[in-house]
N, C-alpha and C positions, 0 to 999 in steps of 0.2 A: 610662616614665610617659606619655609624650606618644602613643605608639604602640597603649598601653591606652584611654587619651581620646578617640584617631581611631577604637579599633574599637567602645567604648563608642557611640560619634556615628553608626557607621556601622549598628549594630546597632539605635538609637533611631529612626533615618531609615526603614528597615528595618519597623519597626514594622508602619504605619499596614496592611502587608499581611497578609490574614486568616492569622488564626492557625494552617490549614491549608497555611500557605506555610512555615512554620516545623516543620512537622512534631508541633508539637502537638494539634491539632485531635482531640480525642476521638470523635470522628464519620468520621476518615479512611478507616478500614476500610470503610465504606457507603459512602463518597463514592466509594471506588476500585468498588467493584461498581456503583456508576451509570453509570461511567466507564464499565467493562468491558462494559455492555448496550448505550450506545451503539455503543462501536466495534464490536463483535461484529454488530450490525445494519448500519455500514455497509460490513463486509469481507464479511456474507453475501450483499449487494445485491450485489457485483460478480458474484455465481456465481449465487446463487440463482436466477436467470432462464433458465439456459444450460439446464437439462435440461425446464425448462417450455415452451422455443420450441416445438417442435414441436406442442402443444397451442393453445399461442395464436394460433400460424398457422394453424391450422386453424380455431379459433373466429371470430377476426376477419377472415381470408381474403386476408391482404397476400401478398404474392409471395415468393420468396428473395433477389430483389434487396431488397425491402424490409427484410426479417429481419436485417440487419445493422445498422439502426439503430436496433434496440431498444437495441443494447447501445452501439453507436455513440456515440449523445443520451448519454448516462449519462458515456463518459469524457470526451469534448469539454468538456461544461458543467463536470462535476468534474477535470478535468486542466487548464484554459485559466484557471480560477478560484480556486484553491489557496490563491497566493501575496498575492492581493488579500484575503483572506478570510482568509488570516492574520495578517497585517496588523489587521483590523480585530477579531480577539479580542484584541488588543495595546491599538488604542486606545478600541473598545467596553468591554468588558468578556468576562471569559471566560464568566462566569455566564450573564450576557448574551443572548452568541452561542450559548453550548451549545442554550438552551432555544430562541433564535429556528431555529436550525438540527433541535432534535429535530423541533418544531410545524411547520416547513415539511416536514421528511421524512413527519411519518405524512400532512397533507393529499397531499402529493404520490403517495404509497403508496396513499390512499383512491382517487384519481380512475383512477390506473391500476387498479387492480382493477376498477374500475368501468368499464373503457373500453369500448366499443362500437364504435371503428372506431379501425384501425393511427393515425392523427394523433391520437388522443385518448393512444394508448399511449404514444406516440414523448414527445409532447410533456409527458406525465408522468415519463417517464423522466429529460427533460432538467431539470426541476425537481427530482428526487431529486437529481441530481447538483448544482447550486446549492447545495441545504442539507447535501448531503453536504459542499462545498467548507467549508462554514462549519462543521459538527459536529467533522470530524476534530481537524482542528486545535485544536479548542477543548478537544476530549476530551484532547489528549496534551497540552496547554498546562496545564489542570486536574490532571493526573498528576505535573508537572513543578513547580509552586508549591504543591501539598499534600504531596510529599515530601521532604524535604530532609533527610532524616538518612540517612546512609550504607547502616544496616544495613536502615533503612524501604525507603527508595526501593529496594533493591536488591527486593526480597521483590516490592513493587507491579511494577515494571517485568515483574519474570519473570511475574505474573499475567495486564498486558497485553500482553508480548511473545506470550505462549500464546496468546490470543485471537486476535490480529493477524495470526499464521504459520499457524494452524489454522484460521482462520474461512472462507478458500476451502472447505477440503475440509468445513466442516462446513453449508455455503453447500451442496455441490450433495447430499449425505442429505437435509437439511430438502428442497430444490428438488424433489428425488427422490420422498420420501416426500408429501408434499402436492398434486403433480401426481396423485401414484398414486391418493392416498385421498381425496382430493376434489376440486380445481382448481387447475389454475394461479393463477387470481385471488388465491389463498390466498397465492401467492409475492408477493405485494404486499402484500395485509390483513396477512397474518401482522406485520409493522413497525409496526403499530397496538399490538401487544398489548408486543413492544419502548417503544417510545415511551411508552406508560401508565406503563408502572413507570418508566422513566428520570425522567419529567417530575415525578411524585410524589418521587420521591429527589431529583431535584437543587433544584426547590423546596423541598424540607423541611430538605433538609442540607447546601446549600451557601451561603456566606456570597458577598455581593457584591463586587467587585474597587474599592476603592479609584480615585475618581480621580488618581492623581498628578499634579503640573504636569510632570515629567520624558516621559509621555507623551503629552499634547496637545499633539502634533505634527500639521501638517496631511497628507493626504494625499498622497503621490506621484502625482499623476494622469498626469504622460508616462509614468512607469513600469507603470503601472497598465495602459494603454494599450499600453504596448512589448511585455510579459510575457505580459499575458490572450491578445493579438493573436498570438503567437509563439508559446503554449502551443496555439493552437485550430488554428493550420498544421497545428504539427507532428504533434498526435495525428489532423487529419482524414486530411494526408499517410498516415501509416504505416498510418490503417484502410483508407484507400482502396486501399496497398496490397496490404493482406490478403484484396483481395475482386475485384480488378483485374488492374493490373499495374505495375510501378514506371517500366515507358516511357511510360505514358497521363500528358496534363499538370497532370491535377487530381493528381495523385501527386507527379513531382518539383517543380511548379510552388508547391502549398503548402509540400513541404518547402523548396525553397530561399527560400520568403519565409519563412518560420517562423524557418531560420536564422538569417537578417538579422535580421528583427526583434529577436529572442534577442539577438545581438552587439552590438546599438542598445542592446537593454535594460542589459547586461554594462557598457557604456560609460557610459551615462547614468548606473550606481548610483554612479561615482568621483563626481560631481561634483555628484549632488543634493541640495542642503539637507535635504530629509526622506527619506532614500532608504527604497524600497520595501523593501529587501533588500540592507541594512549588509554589505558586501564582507568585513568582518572574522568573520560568522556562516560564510561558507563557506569562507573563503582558511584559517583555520585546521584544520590538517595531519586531527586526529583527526573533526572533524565534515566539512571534505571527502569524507574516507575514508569516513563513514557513508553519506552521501549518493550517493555514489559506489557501494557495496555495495550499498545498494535500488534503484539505475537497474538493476543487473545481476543482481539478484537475481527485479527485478520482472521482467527478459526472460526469463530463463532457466526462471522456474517456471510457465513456461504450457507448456513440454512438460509438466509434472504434471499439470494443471488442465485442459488438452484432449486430449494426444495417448493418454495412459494411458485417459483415461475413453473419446473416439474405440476405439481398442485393444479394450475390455475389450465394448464395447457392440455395435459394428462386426465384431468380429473371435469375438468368444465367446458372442455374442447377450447379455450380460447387459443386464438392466433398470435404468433410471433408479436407482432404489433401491437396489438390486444394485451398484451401479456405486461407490453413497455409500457404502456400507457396510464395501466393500470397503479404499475409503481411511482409515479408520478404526485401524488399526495406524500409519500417517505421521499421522495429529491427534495420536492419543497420544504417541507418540514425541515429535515438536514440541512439546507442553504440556511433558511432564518436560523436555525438554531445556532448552527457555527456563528454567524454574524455576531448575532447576541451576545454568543458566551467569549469569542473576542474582544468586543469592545466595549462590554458590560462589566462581564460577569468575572474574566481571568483579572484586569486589574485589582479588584474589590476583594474576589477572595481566593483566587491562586488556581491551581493547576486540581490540589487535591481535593475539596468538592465536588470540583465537574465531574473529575472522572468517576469517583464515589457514585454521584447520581446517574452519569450519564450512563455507567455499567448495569446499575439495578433497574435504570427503563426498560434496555436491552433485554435484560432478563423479563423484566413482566408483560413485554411484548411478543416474550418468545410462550412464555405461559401460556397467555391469551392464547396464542396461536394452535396450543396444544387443543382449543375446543371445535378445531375444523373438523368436517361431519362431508360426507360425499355429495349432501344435498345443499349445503351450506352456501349463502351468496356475499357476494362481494363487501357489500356494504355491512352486513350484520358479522363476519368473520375474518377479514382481512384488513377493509381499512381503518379501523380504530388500533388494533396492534404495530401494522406498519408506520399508522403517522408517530406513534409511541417512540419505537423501535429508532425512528428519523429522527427525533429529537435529540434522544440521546446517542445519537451516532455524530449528531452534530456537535453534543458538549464534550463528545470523547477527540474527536479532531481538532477542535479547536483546542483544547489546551493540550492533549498530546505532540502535537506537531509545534506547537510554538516551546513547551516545556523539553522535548526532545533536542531543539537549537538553543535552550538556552544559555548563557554564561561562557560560551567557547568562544576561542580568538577566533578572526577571523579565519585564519589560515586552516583552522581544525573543523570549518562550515562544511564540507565535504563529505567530510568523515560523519560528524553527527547524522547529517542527514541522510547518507547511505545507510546509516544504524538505524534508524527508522524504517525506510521501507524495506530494510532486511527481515527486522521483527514481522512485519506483515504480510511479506511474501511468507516465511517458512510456517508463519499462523495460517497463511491459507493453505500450504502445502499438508498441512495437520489437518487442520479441519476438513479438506478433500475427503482426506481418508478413513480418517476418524468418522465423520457424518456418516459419508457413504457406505461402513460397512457396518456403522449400526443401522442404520434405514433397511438394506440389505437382509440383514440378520433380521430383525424384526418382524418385515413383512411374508417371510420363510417361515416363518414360530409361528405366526399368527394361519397360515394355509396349511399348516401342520395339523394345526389342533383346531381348525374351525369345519376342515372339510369331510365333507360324508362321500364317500366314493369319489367320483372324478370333480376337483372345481371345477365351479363355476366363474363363467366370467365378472358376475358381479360379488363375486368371493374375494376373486386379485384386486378388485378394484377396491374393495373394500382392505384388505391387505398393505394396497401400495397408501393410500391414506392413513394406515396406521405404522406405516413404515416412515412418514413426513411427521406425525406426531410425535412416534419416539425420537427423531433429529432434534424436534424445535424443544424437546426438553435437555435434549444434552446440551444447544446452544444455551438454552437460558441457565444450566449449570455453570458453564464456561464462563457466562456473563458475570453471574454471581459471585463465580469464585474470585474473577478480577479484580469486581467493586472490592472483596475485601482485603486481596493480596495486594493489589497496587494500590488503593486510599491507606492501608496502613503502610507503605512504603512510601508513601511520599510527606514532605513538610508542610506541614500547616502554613499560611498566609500565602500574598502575591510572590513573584518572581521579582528577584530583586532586579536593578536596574543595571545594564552591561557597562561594564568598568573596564579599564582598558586592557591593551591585547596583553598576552604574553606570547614568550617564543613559540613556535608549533609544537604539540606534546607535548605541553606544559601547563598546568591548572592555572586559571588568572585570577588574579587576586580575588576576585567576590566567590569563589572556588573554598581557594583557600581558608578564606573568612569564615566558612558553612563549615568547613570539616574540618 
């Protein structure tokens, strides 16, 4: 009786949060496709721009040293700012934040398109990434208190997992096809016509977050400070690598401040009254594990996202366009797969299977990949590893992203989910670099000891193919190593079922229960 009264109390407390946090919300279904246009705008921002460089350098006239920080400006701002900005969908609001983050993406989007000199570009660039820092989070925090019914959330998850895993490859078709048929500039406008419909949907259909007193907590400002400072090392560290060299001191000197800073910050959360980032969000075993899977998932899939498209473009002359369309068998494969292991496959047997398997596709897709040859065609060398490779990109999102939001109050939804695609920003900032200058390395070894007086041009080319080969074996290392560090970090069976909230920075009891 008294156990009925406590969940009765805990249920009424509970309340005061929109009714879309309960999973009743009649409206959910629209609310999840508002959802789904944001995120899908800011995962095609990370690509969209990649098959466009070549135009814009030419229009605007910057150098190739410069050309690095188009995309440069973009992770920095949104890699160094993640955790503070998820945070602040926590104690802003989500509503909030979504829309302050849509309105600063399209202004941001408007000026770059409109740029007229590489600092007009750059410095647009670095403002998408700001309101990107502030959207994501907000999007998957939104996803996370509008579903809460087992067989719901399961369904929504597999729709934004699809978005999330597929929006690179669908990031460089769009990039592709609007470079071709009208302008680069369009790889920016285009997020205008994004952000219209999101803004009209999430004004119309989403309700406001409740102030609670359990989250008017004051801000962590040493943290805040420790994290941003240690996130903007480390991702300029590992760009600079990718473009450098990791002996020059703007290279090791950021990373090893970046470091410290990091293990300042790690140390600071035991002891801060308001911590930025509740030690209990990550030291637990299953969302470690998630988070952990996106560092390695975000290194490992930039052999897809460059070496493949390098490869297909470099090596087969294909077109921009050409190049997107071809990765089209890995989108789909990814969308079904997510689906499935949502609403199949995470109830029945949990988070650590998927990832288990979906890492070791990864890896034998990346295998596969090692047997490209310069003469090699599409069908007999790319698309059977790719569709591989999609699968298990699909079983890795789907339970990493729902596994990464599980068990936390509402109030800590922000936070989780900026820990998320924090892990995946600094995995791509890794694997940038990392790839690039084993690929680099490789194809120098390789025209070292292959040439007889001056090479030849079908020497390099043969060179740069075995410089894509040695990448897709480090990725499927990476893979590898995942499946076995995160499947044995995480807990055998499903996700237990979300139990009620507790204060903000505080374990909830099904928390509790596990550890």
């Amino acid at each position: 009786m008294v156990k009925e009264k406590t969940v009765a109390a805990q249920s009424a407390a509970s309340a005061p949060e929109a009714a879309g946090a309960e999973g009743r919300n009649p409206r959910r279904w629209l609310i999840l496709a508002v959802i789904c246009i944001a995120q899908l705008m800011v995962v095609l921002d990370a690509t969209v721009m990649n098959l466009a460089m070549p135009s814009a350098q030419e229009d605007l006239g910057f150098t190739d040293a410069d050309r690095q920080w188009i995309v440069t400006a973009y992770l920095l701002a949104f890699g160094s700012l993640l955790l503070f900005c998820g945070r602040l969908v926590d104690l802003i609001g989500r509503k909030e934040t979504f829309l302050v983050g849509l309105v600063g993406f399209a202004g941001a989007s408007a000026v770059g398109g409109a740029s007229n000199s590489f600092g007009m570009l750059a410095a647009s660039r670095a403002c998408q990434g700001v309101f990107a820092a502030l959207l994501a989070p907000a999007a998957l925090a939104l996803l996370v208190t509008t579903f809460t019914d087992p067989k719901e959330r399961g369904k929504a998850f597999g729709a934004f997992s699809a978005v999330a895993a597929s929006g690179g490859g669908l990031g460089l078709i769009i990039g592709g096809s609007l470079t071709s048929s009208l302008s680069w500039r369009w790889c920016m406008y285009v997020n205008l016509v994004f952000v219209g419909v999101a803004v009209i949907g999430a004004a119309a259909l989403m309700a406001g977050q409740p102030k609670l007193p359990s989250v008017r907590a004051r801000l962590d400002v040493p943290g805040i400070i420790l994290v941003s400072s240690g996130m903007f090392c480390l991702v300029y560290g590992f760009s600079n690598a990718s473009t450098h060299s990791w002996g020059t001191p703007s290279t090791w000197g950021f990373l090893i401040v970046g470091a410290v800073l990091l293990i300042a910050f790690a140390g600071w959360q035991t002891r801060a009254p308001h911590p930025l980032l509740p030690p209990h969000i990550v030291l637990d075993r299953n969302r470690g594990g998630a988070y952990l899977t996106m560092l390695l998932v975000g290194a490992a899939t930039y052999g897809i996202f460059l070496f493949v498209i390098y490869y297909m473009q470099n090596t087969w002359g294909y077109s921009a366009i050409k190049s997107g369309v071809a990765l089209l068998p890995m989108v789909a494969a990814t969308a079904v797969s997510a689906n499935v292991g949502n609403i199949k496959l995470m109830p029945r047997f949990g988070p650590k299977p998927m990832v288990t398997v979906g890492l070791l596709l990864g890896a034998s897709g990346m295998v596969w990949l090692t047997g490209i040859e310069v003469e090699s065609g599409y069908a007999s060398a790319l698309l059977g590893p790719l569709m591989i490779v999609g699968v298990g990109m699909g079983l890795i999102f789907a339970s990493a992203l729902r596994t990464g939001t599980s068990g936390v109050a509402p109030q800590d939804a922000g936070i989780a989910s900026a820990s998320i695609q924090t892990g995946q920003q600094i995995g791509g900032a890794i694997g940038l670099a990392l790839l690039n200058t084993m690929a680099t390395s490789s194809s120098t070894h390789y025209v070292e000891d292959h040439a007889q007086g001056r090479p030849t041009p079908e020497l390099f080319q043969l060179a740069t193919v075995h410089g894509f080969i040695t990448a897709f074996w480090w990725c499927a290392g990476i893979f590898a190593a995942g499946a076995v560090i995160c499947g044995s970090l995480m807990r055998r069976g499903p996700l237990r079922a979300p139990t009620a909230a507790a204060p903000a920075g505080k374990p909830t009891e099904s928390e509790t229960a596990r550890t």
